[in-house]
C-alpha positions in Angstrom: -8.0 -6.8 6.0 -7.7 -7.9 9.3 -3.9 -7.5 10.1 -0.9 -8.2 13.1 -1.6 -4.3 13.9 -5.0 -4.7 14.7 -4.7 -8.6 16.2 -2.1 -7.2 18.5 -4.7 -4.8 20.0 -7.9 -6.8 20.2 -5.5 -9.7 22.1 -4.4 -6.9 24.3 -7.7 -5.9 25.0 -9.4 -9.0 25.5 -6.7 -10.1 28.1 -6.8 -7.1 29.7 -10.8 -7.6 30.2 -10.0 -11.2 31.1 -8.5 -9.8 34.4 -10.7 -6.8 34.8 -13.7 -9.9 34.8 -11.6 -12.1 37.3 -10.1 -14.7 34.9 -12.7 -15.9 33.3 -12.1 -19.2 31.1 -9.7 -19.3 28.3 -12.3 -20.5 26.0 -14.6 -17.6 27.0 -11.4 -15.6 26.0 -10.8 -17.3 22.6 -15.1 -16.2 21.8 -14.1 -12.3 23.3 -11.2 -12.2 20.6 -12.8 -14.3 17.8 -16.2 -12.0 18.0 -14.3 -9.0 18.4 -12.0 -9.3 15.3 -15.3 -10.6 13.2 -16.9 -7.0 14.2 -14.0 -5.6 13.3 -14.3 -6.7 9.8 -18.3 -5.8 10.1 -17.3 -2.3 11.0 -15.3 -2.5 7.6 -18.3 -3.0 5.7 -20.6 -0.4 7.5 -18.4 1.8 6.2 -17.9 1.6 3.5 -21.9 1.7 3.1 -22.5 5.0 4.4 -21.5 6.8 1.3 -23.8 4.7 -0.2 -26.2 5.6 2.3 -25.8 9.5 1.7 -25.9 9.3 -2.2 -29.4 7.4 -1.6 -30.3 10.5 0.7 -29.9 12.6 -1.8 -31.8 10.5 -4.4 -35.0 10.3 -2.3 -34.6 14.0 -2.1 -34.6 14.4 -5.9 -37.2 12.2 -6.2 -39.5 13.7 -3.7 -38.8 17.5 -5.4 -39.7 15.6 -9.0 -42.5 14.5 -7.5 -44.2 17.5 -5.9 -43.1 19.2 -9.3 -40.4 21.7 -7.9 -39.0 24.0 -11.1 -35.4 23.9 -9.9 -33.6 21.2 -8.3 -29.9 21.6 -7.2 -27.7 20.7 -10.0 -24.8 19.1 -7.2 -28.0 17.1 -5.8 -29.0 15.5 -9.5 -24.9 15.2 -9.5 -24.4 13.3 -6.3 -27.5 11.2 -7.0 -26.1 10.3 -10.2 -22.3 9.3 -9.1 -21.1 6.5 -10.6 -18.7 5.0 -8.2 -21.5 4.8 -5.9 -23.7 2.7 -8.3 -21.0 0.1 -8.6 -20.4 0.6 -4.7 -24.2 -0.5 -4.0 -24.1 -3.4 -6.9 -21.4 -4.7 -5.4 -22.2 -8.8 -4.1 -20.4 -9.1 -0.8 -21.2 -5.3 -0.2 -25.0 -5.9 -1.0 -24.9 -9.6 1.0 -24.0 -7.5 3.9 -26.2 -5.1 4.1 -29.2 -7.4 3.3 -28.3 -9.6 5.9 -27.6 -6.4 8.8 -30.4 -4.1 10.3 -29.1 -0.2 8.9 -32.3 1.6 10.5 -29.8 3.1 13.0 -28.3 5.1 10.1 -30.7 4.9 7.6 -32.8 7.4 10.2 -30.6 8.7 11.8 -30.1 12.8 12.3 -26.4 12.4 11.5 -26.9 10.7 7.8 -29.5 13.7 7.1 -27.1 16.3 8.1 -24.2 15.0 6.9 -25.9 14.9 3.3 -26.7 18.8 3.7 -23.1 19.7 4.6 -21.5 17.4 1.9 -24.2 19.9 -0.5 -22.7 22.7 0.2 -19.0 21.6 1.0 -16.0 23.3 -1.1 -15.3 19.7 -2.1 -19.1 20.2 -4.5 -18.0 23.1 -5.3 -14.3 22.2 -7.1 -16.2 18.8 -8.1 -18.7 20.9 -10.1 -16.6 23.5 -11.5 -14.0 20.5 -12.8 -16.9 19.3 -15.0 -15.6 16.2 -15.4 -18.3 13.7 -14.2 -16.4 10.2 -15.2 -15.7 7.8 -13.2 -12.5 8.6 -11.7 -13.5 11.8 -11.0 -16.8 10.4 -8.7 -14.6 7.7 -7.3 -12.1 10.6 -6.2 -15.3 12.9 -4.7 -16.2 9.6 -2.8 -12.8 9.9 -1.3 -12.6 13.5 -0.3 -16.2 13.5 1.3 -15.2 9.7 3.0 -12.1 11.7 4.3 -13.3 15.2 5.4 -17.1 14.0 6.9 -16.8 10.3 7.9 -13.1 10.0 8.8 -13.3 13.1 11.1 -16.8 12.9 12.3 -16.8 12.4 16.2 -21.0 12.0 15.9 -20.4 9.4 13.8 -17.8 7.4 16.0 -20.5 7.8 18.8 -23.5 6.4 16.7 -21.0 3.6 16.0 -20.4 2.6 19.4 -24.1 3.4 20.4 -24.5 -0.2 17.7 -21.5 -2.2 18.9 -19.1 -2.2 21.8 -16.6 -4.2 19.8 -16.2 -0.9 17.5 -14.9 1.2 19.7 -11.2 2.5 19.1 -11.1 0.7 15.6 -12.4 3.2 13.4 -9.2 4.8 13.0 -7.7 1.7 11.4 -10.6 0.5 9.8 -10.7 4.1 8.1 -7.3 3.4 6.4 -8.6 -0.1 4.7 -11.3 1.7 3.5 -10.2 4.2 1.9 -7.2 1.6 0.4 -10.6 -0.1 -1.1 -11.9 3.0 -2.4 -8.8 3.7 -4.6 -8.3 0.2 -5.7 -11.9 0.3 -7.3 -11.8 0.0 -11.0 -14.7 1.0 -13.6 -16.8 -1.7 -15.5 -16.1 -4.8 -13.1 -20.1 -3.6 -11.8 -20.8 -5.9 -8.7 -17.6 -8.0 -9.0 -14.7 -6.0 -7.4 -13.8 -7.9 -4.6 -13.3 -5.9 -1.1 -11.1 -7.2 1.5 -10.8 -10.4 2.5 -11.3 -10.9 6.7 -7.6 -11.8 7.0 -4.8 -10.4 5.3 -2.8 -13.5 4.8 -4.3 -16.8 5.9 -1.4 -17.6 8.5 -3.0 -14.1 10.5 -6.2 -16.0 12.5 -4.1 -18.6 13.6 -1.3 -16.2 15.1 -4.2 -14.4 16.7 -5.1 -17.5 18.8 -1.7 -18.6 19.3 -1.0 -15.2 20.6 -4.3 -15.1 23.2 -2.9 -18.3 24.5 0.6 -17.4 25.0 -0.3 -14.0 25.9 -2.1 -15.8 28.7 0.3 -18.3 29.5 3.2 -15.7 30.4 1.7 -13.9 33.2 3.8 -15.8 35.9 7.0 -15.4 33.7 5.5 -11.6 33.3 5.4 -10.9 37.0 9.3 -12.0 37.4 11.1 -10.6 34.7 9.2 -7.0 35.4 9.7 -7.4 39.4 13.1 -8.2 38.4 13.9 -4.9 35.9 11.4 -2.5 37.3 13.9 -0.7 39.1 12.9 2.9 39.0 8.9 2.0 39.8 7.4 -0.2 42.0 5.6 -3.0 40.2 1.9 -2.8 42.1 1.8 0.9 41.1 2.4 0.8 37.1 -0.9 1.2 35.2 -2.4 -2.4 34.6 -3.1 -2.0 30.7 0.9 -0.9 30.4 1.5 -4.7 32.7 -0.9 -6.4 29.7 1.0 -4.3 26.8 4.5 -5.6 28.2 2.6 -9.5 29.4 1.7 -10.0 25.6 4.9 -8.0 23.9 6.6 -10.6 25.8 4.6 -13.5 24.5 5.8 -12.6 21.2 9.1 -12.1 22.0 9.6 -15.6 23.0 7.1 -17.6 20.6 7.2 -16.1 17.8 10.9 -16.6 16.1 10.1 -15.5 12.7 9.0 -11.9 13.8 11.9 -10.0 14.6 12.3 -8.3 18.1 12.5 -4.5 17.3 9.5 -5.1 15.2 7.7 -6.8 18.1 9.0 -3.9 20.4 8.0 -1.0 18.2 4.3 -2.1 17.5 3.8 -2.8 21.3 5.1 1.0 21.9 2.7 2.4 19.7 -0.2 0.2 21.4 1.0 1.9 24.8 1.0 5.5 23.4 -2.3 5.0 21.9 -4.2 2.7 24.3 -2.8 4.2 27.7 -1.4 7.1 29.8 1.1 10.0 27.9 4.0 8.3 29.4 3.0 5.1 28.9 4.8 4.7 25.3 8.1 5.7 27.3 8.0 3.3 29.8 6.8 0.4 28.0 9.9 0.7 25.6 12.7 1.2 28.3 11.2 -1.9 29.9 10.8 -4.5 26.9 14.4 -3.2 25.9 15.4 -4.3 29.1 13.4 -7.2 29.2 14.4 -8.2 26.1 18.4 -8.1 27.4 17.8 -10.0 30.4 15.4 -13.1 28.0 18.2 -13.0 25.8 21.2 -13.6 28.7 18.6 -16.5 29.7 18.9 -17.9 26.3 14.7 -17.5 26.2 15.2 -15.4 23.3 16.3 -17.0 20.2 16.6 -13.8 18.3 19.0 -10.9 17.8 18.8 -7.8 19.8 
C-alpha cells in the first residue's frame, strides 16, 4: 500500500522538520520517517473500519427499538444492519487483529459516527439502494462505496477527529482514501475473513528506497545550496520558501542516486509535492528550477540519465 508517492512526501516532511528542530540526529530522523509511514498504513486500517463502525451504529439502534418493542422500525435501518459486505468487512483477520489490538473509543463515541449514521439514513444513496431491491452482495459492497465516498472521503469533521488521534495523519487521508476504496472494490463474496487487504509496502524494494532516500536526501544539502545559488537567477536564494528548498534538496537526491527511476518521472512527482504541500506558485518554480538543475548535473556528468 505504502507507495514512492507517499515515501516521497513523508521523506520530505521529516527532513523538512529535521531543520525546523535544529538537525537533530539522523537516527532520530530514520524513527520520524519509519513511525510516520507505519501510521500511515494504521490510518489505512481505521478506515476502512468506520463503515464498519456505522453499520454497528445502526444495529444497536435496531436492537434497542426491538427491545423497547417499537411497532415500526425503518426498513433502510434493518437494511444497513444487515449488509453483507460489512459482515465480511468485520470477519475479516488482519481487519479484526487491528482493531482488537487499537483503542476505537474516540470514534466509537464520538458525535461525528452518530451523525454521520443519521445522514447516511436518509441520504439519496438509501434511497436508489432501496428502490433497486437488489440486496446481494455486490449491490451492499457498491452502497459501501458510495456512502465511503460521499460521507468519509469528503467529511472535513472527520479529517479533524483524525488528526485530534495522531499527528502523523495529517495530510494523508487524501491518499489513503484512494487505497481504500481500491480495497473495497477488490472484495470478493464467500472468501469470509480471508481476503487479504494491503500489504504495508507495495513492492518489497519500497522500505528500503525510503531510507536510502532520508539519507541521501540529507546528505545533499551542501551540493543543494550550490547548484540552487548557482541557477537561482531570478530570486534570491535566502528568500525562497524553505519547504520549496527541501522539495528541490530531496528531488535532487533522486536525481543523482537513483539511476533506475527516470528523471521526468522524478521531476513531475516532486512538482506535484510543491503544488500540494506549499505556496500557489510553488509548483512553478520548483519545475523551472529542477529542469535547470537537472541541465547543469547533467553538463557535470552527476547525472547518469537522459534529459
Amino acid at each position: 500500500m505504502i507507495n514512492r508517492v507517499l515515501i516521497r512526501l513523508k521523506v520530505v516532511q521529516v527532513i523538512y522538520a529535521y531543520y525546523q528542530n535544529g538537525g537533530q540526529k539522523t537516527a532520530t530522523a530514520e524513527r520520524e520517517l519509519a513511525q510516520s509511514i507505519d501510521s500511515a498504513y494504521s490510518l489505512y486500517k481505521t478506515l476502512l473500519f468506520i463503515p464498519v463502525a456505522l453499520v454497528r451504529q445502526v444495529r444497536k439502534s435496531v436492537a434497542r427499538q426491538k427491545r423497547m418493542g417499537q411497532a415500526h422500525i425503518s426498513r433502510r435501518e434493518e437494511l444497513l444492519a444487515q449488509n453483507r459486505f460489512i459482515e465480511q468487512m468485520e470477519n475479516n483477520v488482519e481487519l479484526q487483529a487491528y482493531i482488537q489490538s487499537n483503542d476505537m473509543d474516540w470514534l466509537l463515541q464520538s458525535d461525528w459516527l452518530e451523525n454521520t449514521c443519521q445522514s447516511v439514513l436518509e441520504s439519496d444513496i438509501m434511497d436508489e439502494y432501496v428502490e433497486d431491491g437488489k440486496f446481494d452482495f455486490e449491490s451492499d459492497k457498491e452502497l459501501v462505496r458510495r456512502i465511503y465516498k460521499e460521507f468519509l472521503e469528503e467529511s472535513d469533521e472527520l479529517d479533524s477527529l483524525l488528526e485530534e488521534q495522531n499527528i502523523y495523519w495529517n495530510g494523508d487521508k487524501e491518499l489513503i482514501d484512494s487505497f481504500v476504496l481500491k480495497t473495497i472494490r477488490a472484495f470478493e463474496d464467500g472468501k469470509a475473513g480471508e481476503q487479504p487487504l494491503k500489504a504495508e509496502f507495495k513492492a518489497d524494494e519500497d522500505r528500503q528506497f525510503a531510507i536510502d532516500l532520508l539519507h541521501y536526501g540529507l546528505d545533499m544539502a551542501q551540493e543543494r545550496e550550490q547548484v540552487v545559488a548557482a541557477n537561482c537567477r531570478r530570486w534570491d536564494p535566502s528568500r525562497l520558501a524553505f519547504l520549496d528548498v527541501i522539495i528541490i534538496q530531496v528531488a535532487m537526491a533522486e536525481m543523482v542516486h537513483f539511476p533506475g527511476i527516470p528523471l521526468r518521472v522524478t521531476m513531475n512527482e516532486y512538482v506535484e509535492l510543491a503544488k500540494s504541500l506549499s505556496t500557489p506558485a510553488s509548483g512553478s518554480f520548483v519545475n523551472g528550477m529542477l529542469d535547470t538543475i537537472a541541465k547543469d548535473l547533467s553538463a557535470r556528468g552527476c547525472l547518469d540519465k537522459e534529459l
